[in-house]
TIDO-710618 format. One record per atom (N, C-alpha, C): residue in one letter; x, y, z. Coordinates in steps of 0.001 Angstrom, whole numbers, padded with zeros to 6 digits, always signed. Layout:
BEGIN
AXYZ
...
//
This chain:
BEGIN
X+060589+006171+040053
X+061630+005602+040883
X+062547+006706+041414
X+063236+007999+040322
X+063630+009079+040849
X+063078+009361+042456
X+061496+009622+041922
X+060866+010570+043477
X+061258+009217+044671
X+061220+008516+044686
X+061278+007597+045601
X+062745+007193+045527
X+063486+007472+045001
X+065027+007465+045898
X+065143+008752+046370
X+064447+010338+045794
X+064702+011469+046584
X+064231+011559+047824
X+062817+010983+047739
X+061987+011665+048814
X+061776+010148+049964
X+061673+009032+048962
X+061474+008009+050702
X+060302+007813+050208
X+059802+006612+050986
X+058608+005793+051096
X+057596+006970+051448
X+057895+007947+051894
X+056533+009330+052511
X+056275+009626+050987
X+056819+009526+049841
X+056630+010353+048947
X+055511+009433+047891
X+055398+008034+047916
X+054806+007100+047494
X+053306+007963+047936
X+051833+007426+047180
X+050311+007528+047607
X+050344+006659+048587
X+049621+007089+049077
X+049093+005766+050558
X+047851+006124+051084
X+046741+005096+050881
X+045349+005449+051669
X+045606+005557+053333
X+045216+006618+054008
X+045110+006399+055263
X+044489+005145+056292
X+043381+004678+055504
X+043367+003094+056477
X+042206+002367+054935
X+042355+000751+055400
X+041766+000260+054264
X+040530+001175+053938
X+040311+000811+052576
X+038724+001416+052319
X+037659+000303+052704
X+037958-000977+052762
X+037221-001746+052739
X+036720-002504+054112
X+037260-001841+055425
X+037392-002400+056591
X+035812-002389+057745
X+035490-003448+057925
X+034392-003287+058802
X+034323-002364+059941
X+033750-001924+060449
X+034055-000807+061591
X+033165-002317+062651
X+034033-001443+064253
X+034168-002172+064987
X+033317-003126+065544
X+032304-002701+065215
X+030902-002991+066633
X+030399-004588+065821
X+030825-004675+064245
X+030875-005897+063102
X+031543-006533+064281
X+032579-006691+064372
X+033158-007854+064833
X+032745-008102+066521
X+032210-006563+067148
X+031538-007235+068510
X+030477-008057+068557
X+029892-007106+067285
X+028805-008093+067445
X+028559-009719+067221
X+029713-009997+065851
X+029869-011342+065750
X+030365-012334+066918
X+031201-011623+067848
X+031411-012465+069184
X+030436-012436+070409
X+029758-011182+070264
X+027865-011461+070897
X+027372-012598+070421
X+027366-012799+069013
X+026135-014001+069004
X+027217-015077+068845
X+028578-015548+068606
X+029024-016708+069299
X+029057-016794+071150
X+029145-016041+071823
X+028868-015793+072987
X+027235-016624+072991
X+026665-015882+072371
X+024900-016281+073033
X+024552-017500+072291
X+024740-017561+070985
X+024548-018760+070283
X+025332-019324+069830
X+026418-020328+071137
X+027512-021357+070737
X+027557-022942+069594
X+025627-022778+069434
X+026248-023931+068673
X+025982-023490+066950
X+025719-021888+066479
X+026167-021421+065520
X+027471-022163+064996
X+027797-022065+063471
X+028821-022001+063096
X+029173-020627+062326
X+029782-020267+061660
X+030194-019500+060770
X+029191-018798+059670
X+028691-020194+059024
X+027759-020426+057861
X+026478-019553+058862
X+026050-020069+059320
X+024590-019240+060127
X+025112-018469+060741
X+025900-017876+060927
X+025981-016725+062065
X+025774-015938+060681
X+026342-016015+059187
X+026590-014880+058134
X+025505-015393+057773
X+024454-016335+057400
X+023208-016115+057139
X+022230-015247+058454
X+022419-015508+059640
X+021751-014643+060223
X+021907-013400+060136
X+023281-012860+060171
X+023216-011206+059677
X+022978-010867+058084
X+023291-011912+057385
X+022230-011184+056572
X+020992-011354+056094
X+019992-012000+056909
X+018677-011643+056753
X+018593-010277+057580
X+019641-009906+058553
X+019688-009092+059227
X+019589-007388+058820
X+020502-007519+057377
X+020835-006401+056292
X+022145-006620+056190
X+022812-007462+057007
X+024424-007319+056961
X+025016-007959+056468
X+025503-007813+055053
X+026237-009023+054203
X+027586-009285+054527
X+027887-010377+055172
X+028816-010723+055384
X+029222-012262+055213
X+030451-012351+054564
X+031219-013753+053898
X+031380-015107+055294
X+031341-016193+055336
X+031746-016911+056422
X+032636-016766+056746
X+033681-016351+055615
X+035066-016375+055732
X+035460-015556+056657
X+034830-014112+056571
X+034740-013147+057208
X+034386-013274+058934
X+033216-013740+058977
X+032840-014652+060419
X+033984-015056+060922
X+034121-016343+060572
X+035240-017122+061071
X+036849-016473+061542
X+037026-014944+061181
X+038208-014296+060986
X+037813-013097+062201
X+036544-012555+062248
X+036361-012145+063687
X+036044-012908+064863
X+036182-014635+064744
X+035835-015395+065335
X+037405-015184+066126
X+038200-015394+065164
X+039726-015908+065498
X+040394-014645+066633
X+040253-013548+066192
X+040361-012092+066622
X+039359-011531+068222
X+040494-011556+068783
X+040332-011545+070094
X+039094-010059+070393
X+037743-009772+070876
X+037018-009194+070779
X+037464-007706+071272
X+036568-006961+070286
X+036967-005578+070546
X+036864-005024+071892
X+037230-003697+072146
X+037200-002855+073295
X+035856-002520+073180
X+035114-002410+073968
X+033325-002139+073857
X+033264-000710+074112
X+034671-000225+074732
X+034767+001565+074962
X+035226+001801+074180
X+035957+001487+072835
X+036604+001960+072007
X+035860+002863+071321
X+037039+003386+070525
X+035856+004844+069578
X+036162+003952+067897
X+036427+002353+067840
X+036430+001895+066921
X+038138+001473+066392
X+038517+002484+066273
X+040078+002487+066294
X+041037+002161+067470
X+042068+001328+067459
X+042431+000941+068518
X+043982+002164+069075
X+044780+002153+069708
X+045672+002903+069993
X+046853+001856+069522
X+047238+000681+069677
X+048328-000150+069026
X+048257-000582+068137
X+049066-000579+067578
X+049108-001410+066019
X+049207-002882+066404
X+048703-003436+064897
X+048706-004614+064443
X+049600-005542+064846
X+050738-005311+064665
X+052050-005661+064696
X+052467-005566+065994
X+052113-005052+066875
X+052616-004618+068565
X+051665-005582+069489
X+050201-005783+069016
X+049477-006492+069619
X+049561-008279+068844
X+050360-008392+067916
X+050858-010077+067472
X+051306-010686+068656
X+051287-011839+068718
X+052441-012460+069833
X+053353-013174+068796
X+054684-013511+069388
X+055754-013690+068100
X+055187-015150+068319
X+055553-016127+067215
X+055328-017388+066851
X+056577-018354+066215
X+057045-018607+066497
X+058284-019942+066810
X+057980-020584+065263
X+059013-020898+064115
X+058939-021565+062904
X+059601-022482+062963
X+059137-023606+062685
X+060007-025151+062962
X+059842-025689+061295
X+060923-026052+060808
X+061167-027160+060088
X+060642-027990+060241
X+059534-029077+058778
X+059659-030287+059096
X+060688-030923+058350
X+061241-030158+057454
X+061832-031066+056569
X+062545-030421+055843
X+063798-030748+055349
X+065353-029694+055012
X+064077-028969+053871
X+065017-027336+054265
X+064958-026754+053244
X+063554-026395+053359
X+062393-026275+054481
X+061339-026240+054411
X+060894-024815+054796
X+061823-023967+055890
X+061823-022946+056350
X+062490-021753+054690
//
C-alpha cells in the first residue's frame, strides 16, 4: 500500500492487454458466417467452428454477434479505446431506490 500511495496506479503490475483475447479476424469471421448463414444461431455457428479446429463457447458467438464488426484493414488492434467507441446509455428507475 506504501508503493502505491508513493508511486500511483503506474507502480501497481499490469498485463499489457488480456492474455486471453481472441485476435481479430475470430470475430470477422463470426459475422461472415452470420452474414452468409442467417438462419444459424449461436449454438451452430460454435459447433461449426469447431469441427472447424476453433473452440469457441456460444456465449462467445453471441458476444461477437452483439459487437459491431471489425475493420477488415485493421492490423487487429484498433486505435480507440473501449470506452471512446461506447455510446452513453440513459438509466431509468423502475422503482424507488432501484438506481
Amino acid at each position: 500500500m506504501r508503493r502505491l500511495d508513493e508511486q500511483g496506479h503506474e507502480a501497481l503490475v499490469q498485463t499489457p492487454a488480456p492474455v486471453n483475447r481472441f485476435p481479430a479476424f475470430v470475430a470477422q469471421l463470426v459475422h461472415r458466417l452470420r452474414a452468409t448463414l442467417p438462419a444459424l444461431g449461436k449454438v451452430r455457428i460454435a459447433q461449426l467452428l469447431a469441427r472447424a479446429g476453433l473452440h469457441l463457447a456460444p456465449t462467445t458467438v453471441a458476444r461477437f454477434g452483439r459487437k459491431p464488426p471489425p475493420n477488415p484493414a485493421g492490423s487487429g488492434s484498433s486505435s480507440e479505446t473501449p470506452e471512446a467507441a461506447a455510446p452513453l446509455r440513459t438509466v431509468t428507475a423502475r422503482y424507488p431506490h432501484h438506481v
